[in-house]
FINUNU-872005 format. One record per residue (C-alpha): x, y, z. Coordinates in steps of 0.1 Angstrom, whole numbers, plus 5000, padded with zeros to 4 digits. Last residue first. Example, Ala and Ser with C-alpha at 12.3 -4.5 7.8 and 13.67 -1.06 7.14 Angstrom:
REM residues 2
<r east="5137" north="4989" up="5071"/>
<r east="5123" north="4955" up="5078"/>
//
This chain:
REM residues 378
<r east="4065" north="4719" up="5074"/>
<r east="4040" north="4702" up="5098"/>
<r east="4021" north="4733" up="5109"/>
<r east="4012" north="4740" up="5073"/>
<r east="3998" north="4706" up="5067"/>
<r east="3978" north="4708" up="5102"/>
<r east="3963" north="4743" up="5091"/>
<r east="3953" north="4727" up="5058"/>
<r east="3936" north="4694" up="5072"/>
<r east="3911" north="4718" up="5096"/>
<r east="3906" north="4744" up="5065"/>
<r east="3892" north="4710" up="5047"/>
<r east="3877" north="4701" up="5073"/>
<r east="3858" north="4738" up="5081"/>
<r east="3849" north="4737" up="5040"/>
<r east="3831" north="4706" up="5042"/>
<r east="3809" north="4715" up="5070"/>
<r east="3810" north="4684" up="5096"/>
<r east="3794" north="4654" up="5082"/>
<r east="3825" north="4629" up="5087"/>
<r east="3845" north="4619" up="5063"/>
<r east="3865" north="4588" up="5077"/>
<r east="3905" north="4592" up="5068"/>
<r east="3931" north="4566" up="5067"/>
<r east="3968" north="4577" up="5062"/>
<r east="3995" north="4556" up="5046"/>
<r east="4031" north="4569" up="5052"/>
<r east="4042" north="4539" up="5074"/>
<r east="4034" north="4511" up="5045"/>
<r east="3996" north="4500" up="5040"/>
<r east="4002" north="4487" up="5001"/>
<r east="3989" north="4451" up="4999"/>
<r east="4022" north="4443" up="4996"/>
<r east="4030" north="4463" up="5028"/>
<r east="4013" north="4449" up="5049"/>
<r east="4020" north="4408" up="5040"/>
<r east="4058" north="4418" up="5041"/>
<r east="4051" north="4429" up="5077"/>
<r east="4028" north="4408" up="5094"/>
<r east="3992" north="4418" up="5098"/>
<r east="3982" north="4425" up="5134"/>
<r east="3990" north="4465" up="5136"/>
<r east="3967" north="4469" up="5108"/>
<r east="3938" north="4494" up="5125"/>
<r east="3960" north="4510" up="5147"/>
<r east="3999" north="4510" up="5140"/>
<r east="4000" north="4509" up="5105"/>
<r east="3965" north="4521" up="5099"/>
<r east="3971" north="4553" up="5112"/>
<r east="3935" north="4567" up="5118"/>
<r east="3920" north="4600" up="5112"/>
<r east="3884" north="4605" up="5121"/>
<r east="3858" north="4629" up="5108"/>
<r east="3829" north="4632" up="5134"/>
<r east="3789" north="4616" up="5123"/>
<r east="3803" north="4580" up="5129"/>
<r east="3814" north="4556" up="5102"/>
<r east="3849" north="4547" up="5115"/>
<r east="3870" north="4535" up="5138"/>
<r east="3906" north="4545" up="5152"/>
<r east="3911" north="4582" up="5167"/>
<r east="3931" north="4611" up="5154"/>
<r east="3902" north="4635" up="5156"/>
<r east="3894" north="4662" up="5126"/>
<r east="3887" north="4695" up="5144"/>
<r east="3918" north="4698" up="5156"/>
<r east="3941" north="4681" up="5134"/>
<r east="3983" north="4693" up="5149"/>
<r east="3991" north="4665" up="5165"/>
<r east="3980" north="4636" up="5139"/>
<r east="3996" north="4658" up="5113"/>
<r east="4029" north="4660" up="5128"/>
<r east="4030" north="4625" up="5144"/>
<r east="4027" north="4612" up="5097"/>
<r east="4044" north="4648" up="5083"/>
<r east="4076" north="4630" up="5095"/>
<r east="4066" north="4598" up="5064"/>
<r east="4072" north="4622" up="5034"/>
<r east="4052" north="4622" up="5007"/>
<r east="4019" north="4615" up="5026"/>
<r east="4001" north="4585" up="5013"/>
<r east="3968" north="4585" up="5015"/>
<r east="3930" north="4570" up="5021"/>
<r east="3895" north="4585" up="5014"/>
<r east="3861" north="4566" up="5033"/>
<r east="3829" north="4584" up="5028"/>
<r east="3811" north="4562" up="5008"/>
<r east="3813" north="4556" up="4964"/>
<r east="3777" north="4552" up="4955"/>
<r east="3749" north="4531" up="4943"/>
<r east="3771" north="4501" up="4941"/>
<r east="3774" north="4475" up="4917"/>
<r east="3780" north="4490" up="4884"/>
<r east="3788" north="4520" up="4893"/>
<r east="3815" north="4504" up="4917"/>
<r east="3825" north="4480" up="4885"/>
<r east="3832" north="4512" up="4863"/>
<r east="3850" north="4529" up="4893"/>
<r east="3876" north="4496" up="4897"/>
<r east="3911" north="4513" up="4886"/>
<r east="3902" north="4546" up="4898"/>
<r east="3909" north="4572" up="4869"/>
<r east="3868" north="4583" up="4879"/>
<r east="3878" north="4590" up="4912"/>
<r east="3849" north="4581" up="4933"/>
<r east="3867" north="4547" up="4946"/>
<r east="3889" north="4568" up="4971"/>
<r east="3925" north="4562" up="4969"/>
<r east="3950" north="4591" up="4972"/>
<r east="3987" north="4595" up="4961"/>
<r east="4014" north="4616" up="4972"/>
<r east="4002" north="4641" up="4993"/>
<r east="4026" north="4668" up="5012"/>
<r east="4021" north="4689" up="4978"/>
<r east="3983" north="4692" up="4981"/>
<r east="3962" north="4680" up="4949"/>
<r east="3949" north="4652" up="4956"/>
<r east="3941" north="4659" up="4988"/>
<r east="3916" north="4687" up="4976"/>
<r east="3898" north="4659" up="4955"/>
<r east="3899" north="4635" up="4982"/>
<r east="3883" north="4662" up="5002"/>
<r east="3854" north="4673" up="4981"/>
<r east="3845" north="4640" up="4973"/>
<r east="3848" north="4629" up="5008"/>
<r east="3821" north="4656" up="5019"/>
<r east="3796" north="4649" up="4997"/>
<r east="3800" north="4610" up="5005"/>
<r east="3797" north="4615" up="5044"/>
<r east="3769" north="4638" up="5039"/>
<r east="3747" north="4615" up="5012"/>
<r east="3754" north="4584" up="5038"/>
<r east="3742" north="4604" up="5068"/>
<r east="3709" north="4614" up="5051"/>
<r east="3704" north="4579" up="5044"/>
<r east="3716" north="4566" up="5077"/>
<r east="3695" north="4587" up="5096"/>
<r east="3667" north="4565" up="5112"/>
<r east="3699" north="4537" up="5115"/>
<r east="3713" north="4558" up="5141"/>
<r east="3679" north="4551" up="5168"/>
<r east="3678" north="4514" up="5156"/>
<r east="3717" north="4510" up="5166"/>
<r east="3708" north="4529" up="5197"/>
<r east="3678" north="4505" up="5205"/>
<r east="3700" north="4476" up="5197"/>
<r east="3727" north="4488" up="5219"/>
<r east="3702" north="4493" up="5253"/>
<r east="3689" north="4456" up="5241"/>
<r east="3721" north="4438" up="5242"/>
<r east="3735" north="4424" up="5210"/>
<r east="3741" north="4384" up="5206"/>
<r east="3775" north="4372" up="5215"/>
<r east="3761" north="4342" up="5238"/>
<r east="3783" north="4315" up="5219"/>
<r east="3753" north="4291" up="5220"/>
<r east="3727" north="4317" up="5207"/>
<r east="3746" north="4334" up="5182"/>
<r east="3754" north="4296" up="5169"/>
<r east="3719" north="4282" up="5173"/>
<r east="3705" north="4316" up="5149"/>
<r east="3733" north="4303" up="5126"/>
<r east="3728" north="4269" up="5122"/>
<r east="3691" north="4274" up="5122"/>
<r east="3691" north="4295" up="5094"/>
<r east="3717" north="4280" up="5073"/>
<r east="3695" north="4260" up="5055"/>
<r east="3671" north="4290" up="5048"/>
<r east="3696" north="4309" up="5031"/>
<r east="3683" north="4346" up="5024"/>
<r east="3713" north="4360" up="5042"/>
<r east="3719" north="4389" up="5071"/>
<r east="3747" north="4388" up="5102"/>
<r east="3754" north="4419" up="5121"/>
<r east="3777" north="4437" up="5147"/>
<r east="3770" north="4463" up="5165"/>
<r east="3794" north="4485" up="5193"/>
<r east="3780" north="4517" up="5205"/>
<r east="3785" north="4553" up="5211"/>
<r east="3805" north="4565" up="5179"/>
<r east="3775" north="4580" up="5163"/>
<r east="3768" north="4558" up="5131"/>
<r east="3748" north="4530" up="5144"/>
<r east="3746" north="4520" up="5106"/>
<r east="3779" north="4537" up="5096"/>
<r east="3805" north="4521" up="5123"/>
<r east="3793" north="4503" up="5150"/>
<r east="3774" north="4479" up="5129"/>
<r east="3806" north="4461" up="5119"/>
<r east="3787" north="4443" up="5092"/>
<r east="3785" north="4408" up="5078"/>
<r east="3767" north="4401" up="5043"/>
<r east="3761" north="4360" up="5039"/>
<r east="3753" north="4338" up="5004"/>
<r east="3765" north="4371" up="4980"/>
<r east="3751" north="4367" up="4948"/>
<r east="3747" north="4402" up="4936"/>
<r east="3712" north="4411" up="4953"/>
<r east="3733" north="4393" up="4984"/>
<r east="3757" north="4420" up="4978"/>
<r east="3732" north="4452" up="4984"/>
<r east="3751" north="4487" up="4982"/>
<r east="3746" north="4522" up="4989"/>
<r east="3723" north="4522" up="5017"/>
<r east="3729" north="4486" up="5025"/>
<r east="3761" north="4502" up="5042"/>
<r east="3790" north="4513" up="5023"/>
<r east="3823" north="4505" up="5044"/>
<r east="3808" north="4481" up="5064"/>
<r east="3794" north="4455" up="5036"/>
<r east="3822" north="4427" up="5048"/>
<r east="3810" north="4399" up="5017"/>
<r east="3806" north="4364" up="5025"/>
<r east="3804" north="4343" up="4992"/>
<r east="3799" north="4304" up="4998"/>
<r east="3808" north="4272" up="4986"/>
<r east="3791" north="4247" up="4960"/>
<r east="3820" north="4241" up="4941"/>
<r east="3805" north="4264" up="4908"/>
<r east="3793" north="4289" up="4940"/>
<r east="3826" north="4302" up="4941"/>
<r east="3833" north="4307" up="4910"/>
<r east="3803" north="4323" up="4900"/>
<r east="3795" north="4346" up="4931"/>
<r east="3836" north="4360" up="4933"/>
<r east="3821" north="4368" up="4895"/>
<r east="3790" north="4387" up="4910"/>
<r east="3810" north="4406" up="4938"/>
<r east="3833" north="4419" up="4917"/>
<r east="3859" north="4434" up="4942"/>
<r east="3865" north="4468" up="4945"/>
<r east="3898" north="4484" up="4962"/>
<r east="3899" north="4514" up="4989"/>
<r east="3933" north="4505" up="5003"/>
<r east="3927" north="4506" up="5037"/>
<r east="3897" north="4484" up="5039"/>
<r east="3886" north="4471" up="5012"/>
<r east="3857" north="4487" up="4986"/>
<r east="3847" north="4456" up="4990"/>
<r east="3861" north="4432" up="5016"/>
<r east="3862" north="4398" up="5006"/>
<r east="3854" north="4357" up="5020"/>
<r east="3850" north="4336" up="4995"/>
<r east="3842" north="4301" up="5012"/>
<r east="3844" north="4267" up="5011"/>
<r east="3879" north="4259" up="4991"/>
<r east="3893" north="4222" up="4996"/>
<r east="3896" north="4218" up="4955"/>
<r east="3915" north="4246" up="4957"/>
<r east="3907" north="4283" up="4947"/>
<r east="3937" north="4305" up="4942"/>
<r east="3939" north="4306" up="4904"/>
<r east="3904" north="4318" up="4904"/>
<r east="3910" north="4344" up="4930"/>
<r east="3940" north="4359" up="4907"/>
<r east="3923" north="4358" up="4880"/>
<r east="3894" north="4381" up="4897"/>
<r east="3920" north="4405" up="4904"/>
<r east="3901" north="4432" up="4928"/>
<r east="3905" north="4397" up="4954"/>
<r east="3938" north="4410" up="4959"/>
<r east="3952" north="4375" up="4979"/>
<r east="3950" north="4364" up="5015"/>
<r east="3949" north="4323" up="5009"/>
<r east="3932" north="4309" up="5043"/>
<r east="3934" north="4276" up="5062"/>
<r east="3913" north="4263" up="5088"/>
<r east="3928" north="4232" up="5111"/>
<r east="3918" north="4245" up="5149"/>
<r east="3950" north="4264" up="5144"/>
<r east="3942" north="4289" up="5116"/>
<r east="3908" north="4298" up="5140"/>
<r east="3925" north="4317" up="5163"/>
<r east="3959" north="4333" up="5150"/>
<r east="3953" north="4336" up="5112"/>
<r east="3914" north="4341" up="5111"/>
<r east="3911" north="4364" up="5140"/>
<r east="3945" north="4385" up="5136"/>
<r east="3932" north="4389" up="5103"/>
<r east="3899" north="4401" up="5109"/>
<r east="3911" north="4427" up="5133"/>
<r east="3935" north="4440" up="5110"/>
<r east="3905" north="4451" up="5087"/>
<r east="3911" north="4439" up="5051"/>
<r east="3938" north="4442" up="5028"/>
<r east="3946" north="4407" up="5018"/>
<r east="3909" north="4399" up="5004"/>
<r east="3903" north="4366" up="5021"/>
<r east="3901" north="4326" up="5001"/>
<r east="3886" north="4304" up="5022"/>
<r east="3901" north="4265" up="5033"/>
<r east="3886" north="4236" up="5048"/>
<r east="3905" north="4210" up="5067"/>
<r east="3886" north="4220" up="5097"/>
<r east="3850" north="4229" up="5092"/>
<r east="3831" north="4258" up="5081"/>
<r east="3799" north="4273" up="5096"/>
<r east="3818" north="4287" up="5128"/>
<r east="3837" north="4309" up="5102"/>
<r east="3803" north="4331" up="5099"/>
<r east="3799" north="4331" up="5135"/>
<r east="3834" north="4347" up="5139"/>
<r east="3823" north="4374" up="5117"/>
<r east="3790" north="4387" up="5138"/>
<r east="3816" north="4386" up="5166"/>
<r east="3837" north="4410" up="5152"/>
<r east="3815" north="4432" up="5140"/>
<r east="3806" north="4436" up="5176"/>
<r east="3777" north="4427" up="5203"/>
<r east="3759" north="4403" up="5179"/>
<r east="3727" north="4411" up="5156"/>
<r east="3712" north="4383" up="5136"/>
<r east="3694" north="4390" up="5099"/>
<r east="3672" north="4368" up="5084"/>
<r east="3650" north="4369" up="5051"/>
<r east="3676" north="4395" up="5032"/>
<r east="3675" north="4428" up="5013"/>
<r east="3704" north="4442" up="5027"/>
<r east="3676" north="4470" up="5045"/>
<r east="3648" north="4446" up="5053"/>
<r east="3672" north="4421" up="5071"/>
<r east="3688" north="4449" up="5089"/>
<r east="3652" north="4461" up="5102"/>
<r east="3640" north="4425" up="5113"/>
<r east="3671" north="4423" up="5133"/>
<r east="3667" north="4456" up="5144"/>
<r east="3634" north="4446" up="5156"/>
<r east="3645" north="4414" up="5167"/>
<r east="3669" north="4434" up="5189"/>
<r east="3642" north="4452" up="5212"/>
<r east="3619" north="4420" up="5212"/>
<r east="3649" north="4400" up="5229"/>
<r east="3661" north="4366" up="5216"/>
<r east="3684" north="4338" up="5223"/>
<r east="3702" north="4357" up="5252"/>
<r east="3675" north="4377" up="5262"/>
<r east="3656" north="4348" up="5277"/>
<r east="3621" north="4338" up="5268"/>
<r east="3603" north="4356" up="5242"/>
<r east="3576" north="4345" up="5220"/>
<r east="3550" north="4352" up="5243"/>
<r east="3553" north="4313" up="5254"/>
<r east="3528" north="4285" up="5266"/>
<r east="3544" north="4252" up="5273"/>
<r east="3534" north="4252" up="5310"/>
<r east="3517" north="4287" up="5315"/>
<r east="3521" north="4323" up="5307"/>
<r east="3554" north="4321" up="5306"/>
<r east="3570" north="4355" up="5322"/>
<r east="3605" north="4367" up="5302"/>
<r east="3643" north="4368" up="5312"/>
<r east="3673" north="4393" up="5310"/>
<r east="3647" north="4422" up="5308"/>
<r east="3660" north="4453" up="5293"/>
<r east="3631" north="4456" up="5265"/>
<r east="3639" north="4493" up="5247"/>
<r east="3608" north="4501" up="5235"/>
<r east="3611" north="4508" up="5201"/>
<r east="3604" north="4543" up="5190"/>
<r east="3569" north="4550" up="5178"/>
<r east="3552" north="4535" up="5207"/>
<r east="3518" north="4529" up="5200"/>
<r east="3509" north="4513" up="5235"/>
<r east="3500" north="4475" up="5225"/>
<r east="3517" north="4472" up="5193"/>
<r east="3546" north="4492" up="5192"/>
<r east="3552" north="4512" up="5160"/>
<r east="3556" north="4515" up="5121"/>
<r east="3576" north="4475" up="5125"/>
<r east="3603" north="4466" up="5100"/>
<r east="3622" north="4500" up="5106"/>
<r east="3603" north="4533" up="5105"/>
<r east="3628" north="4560" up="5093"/>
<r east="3655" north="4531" up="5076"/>
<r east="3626" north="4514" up="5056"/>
<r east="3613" north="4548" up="5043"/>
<r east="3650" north="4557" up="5030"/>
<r east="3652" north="4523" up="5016"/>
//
């Protein structure tokens, strides 16, 4: 992994022994002659600076293909493109806001229909699954409320009707965790957040071992013309040299500040699947390598919520994730703005829930930054 992530799928460029991929920004590419071809024709369908990071992402999630699109976003609306009206997917309710608004305004009226259930409760995915049901379709750890789904059983059932897993892998990378060595069919990433991992680009990405999907997909990212530009590959490539090193920072530091959190009179409650009292951390060590730098709370008392945004200094109240600066978000009017009330707040993201991204800073300088902002907001 770590060796993978330094030299990517290819040690250097061929013809000049470049050690960092050249990045190709040419729309379009000479043929040497009437049906002759390099390889490469137009950027859109495929560029040698993003098959690299294709080849790269594959490598990492332990996959034969991986496809690179221009956001997360897009990477995920690819994946839907593969079902057809009339069919229906089960969703883990407390996933990205974005991912909602796409499913349930968008693609709900071209005849798709989706169940948004805890997929943590494995019963409660097998008493959701109809005998229209093509997909699973789950966050895990989700995203606010730090939950773990079984990736392996959400596997079984699914795969009993001849449907398909798709598992969002953002919040852990293929550094600590590999769902398609679980029985996941399809792995999406936002790239921007932990494999680009410096807040300066936006990724998305594709990977599976399914060779009859290959050509569906590969036409799709093609067609829709959502594939990543070569500039953005090159910096995706350039953050994914780190990611390791990165990943071990950003976990080191959230364990040392979920624990302080927990223990800070303005806090309520905090989720981050390290805790050992977690409900899911046997099934994380189980299928996961390691816990991530993601820690959400509830404040006591919902004033402290402008307070604390206003008076971080170091930290930066700013939505995303993943990058090398610790970010606090407010998921109820940021990240989860799109999901309707009652759905919100049973899955638990209510106006006191705070969303934190553990950068790599120096633990103790966080930490001191969080405790100045608490004492300002009494």
């Amino acid at each position: 992994m770590r060796t993978v992530a330094v030299h990517g799928a290819t040690l250097f460029e061929g013809k000049t022994g470049a050690i960092s991929t050249p990045i190709y920004q040419s729309a379009t590419f000479r043929h040497p002659g009437l049906y002759e071809t390099t390889g490469f024709d137009y950027s859109r369908a495929i560029n040698p600076t993003r098959s690299e990071l294709e080849k790269t992402i594959a490598i990492l999630e332990h996959g034969k293909y991986g496809l690179a699109f221009a956001t997360g976003m897009g990477a995920i609306s690819s994946v839907i493109k593969l079902f057809n009206p009339g069919d229906h997917l089960i969703v883990s309710e407390d996933l990205y806001g974005g991912t909602y608004r796409l499913f349930n305004e968008y693609y709900a009226k071209y005849g798709f229909s989706f169940s948004w259930i805890d997929t943590s409760d494995i019963s409660r995915v097998e008493a959701s699954l109809k005998p229209e049901t093509r997909a699973i379709f789950i966050e895990t750890p989700s995203n606010p409320m730090m939950k773990v789904t079984d990736i392996c059983r959400c596997a079984e059932l699914i795969h009993k009707r001849g449907g398909l897993l798709i598992t969002d892998n953002t919040f852990l990378s293929p550094y600590f965790q590999n769902p398609l060595d679980l029985g996941s069919d399809l792995v999406v990433h936002s790239g921007t957040k932990y494999l680009a991992g410096h807040n300066d680009t936006l990724a998305g990405f594709v990977v599976h071992s399914r060779d009859d999907l290959a050509e569906t997909m590969i036409n799709s990212q093609k067609s829709e013309g959502a594939s990543l530009a070569p500039f953005d590959s090159w910096l995706t490539l350039r953050g994914i040299k780190t990611l390791p090193i990165r990943m071990e920072r950003h976990e080191k530091n959230a364990r040392s500040i979920a624990a302080w959190l927990r223990k800070h009179k303005q806090v309520e409650k905090v989720f981050y699947t390290g805790f050992e009292d977690h409900p899911q951390y046997g099934l994380s060590r189980s299928q996961a390598r390691g816990f991530g730098g993601m820690v959400s709370f509830y404040l006591k008392d919902k004033a402290d919520v402008p307070r604390l945004l206003k008076n971080i200094s170091l930290i930066l109240f700013a939505e995303s994730l993943g990058g090398v600066e610790t970010l606090l978000t407010y998921p109820l009017v940021q990240t989860h703005g799109a999901i309707p009330e009652a759905m919100r707040l049973s899955a638990g993201v209510n106006d006191r829930l705070m969303r934190l991204s553990v950068g790599i800073e120096e633990t103790e300088d966080l930490i001191a930054d969080l405790d100045s902002a608490f004492r300002k907001s009494i």
